[in-house]
SEVOKOL-260738 format. One line per field, with one value per atom (N, C-alpha, C): x, y, z. Coordinates in Angstrom, 1 decimal, decimal comma, m for minus. Each point is the difference from the previous one (the first is absolute). Example, Ala and Ser with C-alpha at 12.3 -4.5 7.8 and 13.67 -1.06 7.14 Angstrom:
2
c1	(13,2/m0,9/0,9/m0,4/0,9/m0,8)
c2	(m5,7/1,2/1,2/1,1/1,1/1,1)
c3	(7,8/0,0/0,0/m0,7/0,0/0,8)
//
This chain:
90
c1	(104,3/m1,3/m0,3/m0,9/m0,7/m1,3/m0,2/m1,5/m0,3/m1,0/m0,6/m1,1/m0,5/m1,8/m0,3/m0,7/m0,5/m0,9/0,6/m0,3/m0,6/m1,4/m0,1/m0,9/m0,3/m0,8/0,4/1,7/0,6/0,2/m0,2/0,1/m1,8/m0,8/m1,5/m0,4/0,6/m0,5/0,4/1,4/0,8/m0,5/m1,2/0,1/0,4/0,6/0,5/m0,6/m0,2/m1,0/0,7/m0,3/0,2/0,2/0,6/0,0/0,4/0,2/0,6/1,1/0,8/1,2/0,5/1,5/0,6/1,0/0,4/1,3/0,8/1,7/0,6/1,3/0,0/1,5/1,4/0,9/1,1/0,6/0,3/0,0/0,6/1,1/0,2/m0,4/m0,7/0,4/m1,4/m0,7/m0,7/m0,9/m1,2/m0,5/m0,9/m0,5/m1,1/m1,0/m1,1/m1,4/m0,1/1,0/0,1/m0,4/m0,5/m0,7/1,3/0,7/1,4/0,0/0,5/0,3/1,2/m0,1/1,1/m0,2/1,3/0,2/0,2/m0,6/0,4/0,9/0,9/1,0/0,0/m0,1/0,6/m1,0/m0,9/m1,0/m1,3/m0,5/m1,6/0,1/m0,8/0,0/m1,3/m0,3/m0,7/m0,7/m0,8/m0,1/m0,9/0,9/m0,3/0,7/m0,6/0,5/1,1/1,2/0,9/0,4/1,2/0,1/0,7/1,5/1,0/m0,3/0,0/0,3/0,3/1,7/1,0/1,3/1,2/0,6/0,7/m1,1/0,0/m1,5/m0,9/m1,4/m0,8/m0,5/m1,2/m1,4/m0,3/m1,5/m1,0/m1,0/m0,8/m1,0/m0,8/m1,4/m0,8/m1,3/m0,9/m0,7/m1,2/m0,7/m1,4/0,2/m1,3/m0,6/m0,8/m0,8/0,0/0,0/m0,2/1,4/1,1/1,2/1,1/0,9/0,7/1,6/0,7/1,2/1,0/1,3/0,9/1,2/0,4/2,0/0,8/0,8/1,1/1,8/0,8/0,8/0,9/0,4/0,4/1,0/0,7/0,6/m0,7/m1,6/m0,4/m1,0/0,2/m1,2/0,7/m0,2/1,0/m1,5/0,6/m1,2/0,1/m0,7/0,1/m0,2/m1,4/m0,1/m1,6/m0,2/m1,1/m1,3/m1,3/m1,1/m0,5/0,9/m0,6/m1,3/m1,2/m0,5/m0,6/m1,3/m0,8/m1,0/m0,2/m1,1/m0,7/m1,7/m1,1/m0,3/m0,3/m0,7/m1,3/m0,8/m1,5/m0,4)
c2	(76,6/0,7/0,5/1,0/0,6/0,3/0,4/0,3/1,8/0,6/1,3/m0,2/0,7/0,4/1,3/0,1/1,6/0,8/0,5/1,7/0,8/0,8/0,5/m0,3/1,0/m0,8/0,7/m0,1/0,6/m1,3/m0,8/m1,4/m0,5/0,7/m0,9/0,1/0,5/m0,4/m1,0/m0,3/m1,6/m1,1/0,1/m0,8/m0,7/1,2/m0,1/1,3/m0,6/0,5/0,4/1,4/m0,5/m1,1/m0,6/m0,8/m1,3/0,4/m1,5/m0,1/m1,5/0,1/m0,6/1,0/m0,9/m0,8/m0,8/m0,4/0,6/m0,1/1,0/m1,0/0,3/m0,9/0,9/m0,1/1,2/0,1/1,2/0,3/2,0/m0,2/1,7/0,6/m0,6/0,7/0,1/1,4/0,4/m0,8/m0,5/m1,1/1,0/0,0/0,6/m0,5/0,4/m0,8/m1,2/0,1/m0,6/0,6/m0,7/1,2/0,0/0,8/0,3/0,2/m0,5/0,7/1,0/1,3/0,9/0,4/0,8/0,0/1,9/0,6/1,5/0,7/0,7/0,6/m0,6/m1,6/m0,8/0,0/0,4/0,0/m0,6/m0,2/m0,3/m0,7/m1,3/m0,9/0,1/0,0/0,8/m1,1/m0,8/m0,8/0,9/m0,4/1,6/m1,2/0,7/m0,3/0,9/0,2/0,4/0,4/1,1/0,5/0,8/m0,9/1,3/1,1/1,5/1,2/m0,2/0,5/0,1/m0,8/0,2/m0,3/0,1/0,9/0,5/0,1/0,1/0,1/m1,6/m0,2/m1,2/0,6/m0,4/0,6/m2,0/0,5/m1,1/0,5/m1,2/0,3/m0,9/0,8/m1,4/m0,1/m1,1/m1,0/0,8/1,3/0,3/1,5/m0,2/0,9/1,7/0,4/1,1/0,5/m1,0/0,6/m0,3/1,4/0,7/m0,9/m1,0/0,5/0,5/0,0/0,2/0,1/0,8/0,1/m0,1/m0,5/m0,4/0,0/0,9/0,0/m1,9/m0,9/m0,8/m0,5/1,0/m0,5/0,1/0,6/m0,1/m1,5/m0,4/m1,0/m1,5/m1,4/m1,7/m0,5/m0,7/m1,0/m1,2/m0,4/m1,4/m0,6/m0,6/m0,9/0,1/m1,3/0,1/m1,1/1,0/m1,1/m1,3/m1,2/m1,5/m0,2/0,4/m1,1/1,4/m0,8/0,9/m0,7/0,4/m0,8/1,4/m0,3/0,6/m1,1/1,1/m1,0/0,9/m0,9/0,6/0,4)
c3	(112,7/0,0/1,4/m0,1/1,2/0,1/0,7/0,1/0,4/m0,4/0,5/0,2/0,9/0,1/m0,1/m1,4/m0,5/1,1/m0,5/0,9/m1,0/m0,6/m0,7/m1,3/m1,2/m0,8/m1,6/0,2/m1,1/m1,5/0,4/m0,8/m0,3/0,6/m0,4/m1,4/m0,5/m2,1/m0,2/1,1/m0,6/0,7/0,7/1,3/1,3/0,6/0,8/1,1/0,8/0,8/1,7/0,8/0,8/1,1/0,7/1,2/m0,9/m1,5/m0,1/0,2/m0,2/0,2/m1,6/m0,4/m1,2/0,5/m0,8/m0,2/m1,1/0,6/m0,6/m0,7/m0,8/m0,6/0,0/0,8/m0,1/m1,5/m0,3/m1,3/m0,4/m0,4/0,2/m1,1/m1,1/m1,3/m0,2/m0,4/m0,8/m1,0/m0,3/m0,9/m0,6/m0,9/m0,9/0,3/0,4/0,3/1,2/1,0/1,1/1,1/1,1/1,0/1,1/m0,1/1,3/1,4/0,8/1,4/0,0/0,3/m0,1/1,3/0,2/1,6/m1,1/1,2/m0,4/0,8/0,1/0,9/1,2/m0,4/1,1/1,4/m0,3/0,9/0,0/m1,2/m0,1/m1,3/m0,3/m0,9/m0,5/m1,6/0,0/m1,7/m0,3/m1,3/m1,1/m1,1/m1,3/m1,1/m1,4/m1,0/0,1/m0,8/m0,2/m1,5/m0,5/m1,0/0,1/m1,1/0,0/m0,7/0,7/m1,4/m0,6/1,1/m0,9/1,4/m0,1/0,5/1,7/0,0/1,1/0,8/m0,7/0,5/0,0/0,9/m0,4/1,0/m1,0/m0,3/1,0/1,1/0,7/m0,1/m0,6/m0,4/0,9/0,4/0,7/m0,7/0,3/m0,6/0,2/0,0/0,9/m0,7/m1,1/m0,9/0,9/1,3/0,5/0,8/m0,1/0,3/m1,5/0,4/m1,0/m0,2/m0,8/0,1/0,8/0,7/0,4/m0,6/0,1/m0,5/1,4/m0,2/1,0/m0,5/0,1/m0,3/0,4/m1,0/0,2/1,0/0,6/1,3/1,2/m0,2/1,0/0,8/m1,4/0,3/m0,5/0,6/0,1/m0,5/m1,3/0,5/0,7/0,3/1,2/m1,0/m0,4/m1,0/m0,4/m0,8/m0,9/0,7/0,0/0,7/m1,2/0,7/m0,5/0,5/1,1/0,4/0,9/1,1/0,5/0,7/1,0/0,8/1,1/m0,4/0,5/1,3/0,7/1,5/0,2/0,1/m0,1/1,7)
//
């Protein structure tokens, strides 16, 4: 496991809020209704629902009613793993 501290407020439908921090369970495979850490062209990690198109496309959704969807051609984007756990500091 690892840890991140959010950056952003692409996950606040899910609860997850800037400045928190998750825990990460390493994990490379895609889960249905799991919240993911993906690493995108190897540069920026980035937590999104997830969703294969097709075999080639996966589609990263956020948690967040006023942002849109992403497509990502599948060799661009690793997942690291899946958020177990989460801690707010007031």
């Amino acid at each position: 496991c690892f840890a991140l501290k959010v950056q952003g407020n692409s996950m606040i439908d899910a609860g997850i809020n800037d400045g928190d921090w998750v825990i990460i369970e390493k994990n490379n495979k895609i889960i249905k209704s799991k919240v993911l850490a993906i690493l995108i062209d190897s540069q920026e990690v980035t937590l999104k629902y997830a969703k294969l198109v097709d075999k080639n496309l996966v589609q990263l959704i956020p948690a967040n009613k006023n942002l849109k969807p992403k497509s990502y051609h599948f060799e661009r984007i690793e997942v690291q793993g899946i958020v177990i756990g989460q801690i707010r500091v007031l």
